[in-house]
N, C-alpha and C positions, 0 to 999 in steps of 0.2 A: 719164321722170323729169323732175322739174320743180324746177331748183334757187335760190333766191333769194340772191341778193349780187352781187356785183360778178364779173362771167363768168371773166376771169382769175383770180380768187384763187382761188375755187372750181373750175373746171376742171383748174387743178395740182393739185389734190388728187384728182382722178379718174383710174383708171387709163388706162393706154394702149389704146388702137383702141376702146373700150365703146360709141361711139354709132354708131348710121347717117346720123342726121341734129341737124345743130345749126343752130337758131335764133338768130341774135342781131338783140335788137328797141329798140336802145335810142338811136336817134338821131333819132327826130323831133321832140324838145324844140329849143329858141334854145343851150342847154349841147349841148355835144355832144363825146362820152366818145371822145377822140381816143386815149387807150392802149388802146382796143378794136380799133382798125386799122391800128395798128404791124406792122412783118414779126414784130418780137417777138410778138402777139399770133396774127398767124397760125400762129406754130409752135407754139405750144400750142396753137388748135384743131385745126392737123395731127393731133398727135401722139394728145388723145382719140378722134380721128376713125375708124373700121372704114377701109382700103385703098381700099374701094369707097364708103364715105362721103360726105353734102353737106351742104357749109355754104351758110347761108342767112343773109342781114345783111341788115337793111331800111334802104336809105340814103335816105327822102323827109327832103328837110328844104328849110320854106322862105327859108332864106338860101343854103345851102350846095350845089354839086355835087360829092356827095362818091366820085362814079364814078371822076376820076381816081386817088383815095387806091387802093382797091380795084383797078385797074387797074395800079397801078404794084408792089404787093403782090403780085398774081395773077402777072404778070412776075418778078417775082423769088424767088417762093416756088415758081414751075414748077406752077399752080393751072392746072387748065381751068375756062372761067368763061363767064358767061353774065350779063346783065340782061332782068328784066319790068318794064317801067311798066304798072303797072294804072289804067284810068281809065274811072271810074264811067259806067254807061250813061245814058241820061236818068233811067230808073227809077230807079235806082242813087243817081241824083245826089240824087233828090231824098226818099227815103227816108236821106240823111244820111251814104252811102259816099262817101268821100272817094279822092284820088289817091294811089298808092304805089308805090315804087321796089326792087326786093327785087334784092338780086344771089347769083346762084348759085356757088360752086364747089368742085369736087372736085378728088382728085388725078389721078382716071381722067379721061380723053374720053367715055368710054363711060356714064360717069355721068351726065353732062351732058347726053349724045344720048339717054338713055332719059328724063330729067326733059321734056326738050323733047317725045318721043313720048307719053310719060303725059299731058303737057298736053292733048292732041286736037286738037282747034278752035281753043284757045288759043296752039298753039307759034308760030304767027305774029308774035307779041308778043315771042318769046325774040329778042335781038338779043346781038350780042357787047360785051364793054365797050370803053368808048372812054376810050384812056390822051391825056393832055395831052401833048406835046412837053417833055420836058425836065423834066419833075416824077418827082421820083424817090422818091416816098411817103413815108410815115411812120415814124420811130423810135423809141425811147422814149430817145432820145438827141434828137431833132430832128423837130418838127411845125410846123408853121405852117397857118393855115387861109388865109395872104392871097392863095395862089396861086386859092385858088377860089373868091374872089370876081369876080365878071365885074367889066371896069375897073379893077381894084385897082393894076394894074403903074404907071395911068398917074400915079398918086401917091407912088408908092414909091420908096425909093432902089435902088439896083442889089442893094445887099447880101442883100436880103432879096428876091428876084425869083429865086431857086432852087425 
């Protein structure tokens, strides 16, 4: 099922556990739809998610590394998780595929170890996420992107260095 709007709104209106797999593709624009990786957001895709279910978020973006957000969420939503950087072969490259960033998670381990086994050749790529020291993700109370800009701190006042 393929549904159009803005993934929170419409996912509350879906019932509980219905999907296997959820896609969300919506960050490689310069805008980037920060109430989509709130813990608030994670628990609504929990929630339509099957037990054995995998979310899928594509995080390339060329400003931002938005790994720790997901990383700090995965932690606190009790999420097993995984990341793939895909990056185009020469052929690849030049046939117009570009670089991508896709992060996996489930509630199960085992979800994740079978994503990795299904990949074949590919599971070499599956690496774990890497959470920042001291970032404590997203709320729909409290976001900032400035933690993930490289260099950012050395501009900043203390206040905003959370």
């Amino acid at each position: 099922m393929i549904v159009l709007g803005d993934a929170r709104l419409s996912l509350s209106r879906q019932p509980a556990g219905q999907f296997d797999i959820l896609a969300v593709d919506a960050f490689s624009s310069d805008a980037v739809p920060t109430h989509l990786l709130t813990r608030e957001a994670m628990q609504v895709y929990r929630r339509v998610l099957k037990p054995d279910g995998l979310l899928l978020i594509h995080i390339s973006n060329r400003y931002l590394n938005l790994e720790p957000v997901l990383a700090a969420a995965a932690k606190k939503g009790g999420w097993s998780a995984a990341v793939y950087s895909y990056v185009p072969t020469a052929e690849e490259d030049w046939r117009n595929a570009t670089m991508s960033v896709w992060v996996a998670l489930a509630r199960q381990p085992r979800t994740i170890a079978n994503l990795k086994i299904g990949s074949a050749d590919d599971a070499v790529h599956w690496r774990p996420l890497r959470a920042r020291p001291g970032f404590e993700g997203w709320t729909d109370d409290y976001a900032t992107i400035l933690p993930l800009l490289e260099g950012w701190s050395a501009f900043a006042p203390e206040v905003l260095k959370r």
